[in-house]
N, C-alpha and C positions, 0 to 999 in steps of 0.2 A: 450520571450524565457524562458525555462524553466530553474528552476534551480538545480543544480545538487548536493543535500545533503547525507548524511550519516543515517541513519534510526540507533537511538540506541537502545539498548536491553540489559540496566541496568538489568530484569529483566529473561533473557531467553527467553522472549516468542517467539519472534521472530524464534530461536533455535527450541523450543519445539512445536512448529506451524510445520515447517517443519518435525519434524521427523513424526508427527500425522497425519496428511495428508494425504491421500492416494494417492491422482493424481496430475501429475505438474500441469496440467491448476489451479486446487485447490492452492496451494503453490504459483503461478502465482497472482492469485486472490488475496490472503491475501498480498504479499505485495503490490501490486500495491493498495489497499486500506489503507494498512497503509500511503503509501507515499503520499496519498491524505491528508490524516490527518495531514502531515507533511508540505504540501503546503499552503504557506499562501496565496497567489492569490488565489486558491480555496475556500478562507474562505473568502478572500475579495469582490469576483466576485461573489459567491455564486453561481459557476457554476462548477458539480463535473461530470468526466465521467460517461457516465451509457453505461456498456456493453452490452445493448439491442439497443442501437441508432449507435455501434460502424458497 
């Protein structure tokens, strides 16, 4: 089961990602790949979504 964290943004970017962006699916994209980054089963499994097999 997954787990369900907090994604922080000591430094903005997160913030400043969004305003940049131009389209949701974009804004979509970015965090759902930060939160991959975030996921340690992903790092452990070495098994990461890819939006072309979804």
């Amino acid at each position: 089961m997954a787990q369900t964290i907090t994604l922080g943004d000591k430094y903005g970017m997160i913030h400043e990602a969004m305003k940049i962006l131009p389209e949701d699916e974009l804004k979509i994209n970015c965090i759902e790949a930060l939160a991959e980054l975030e996921d340690n089963e992903c790092h452990r499994t070495r098994k990461f979504a890819n939006k072309q097999n979804r």
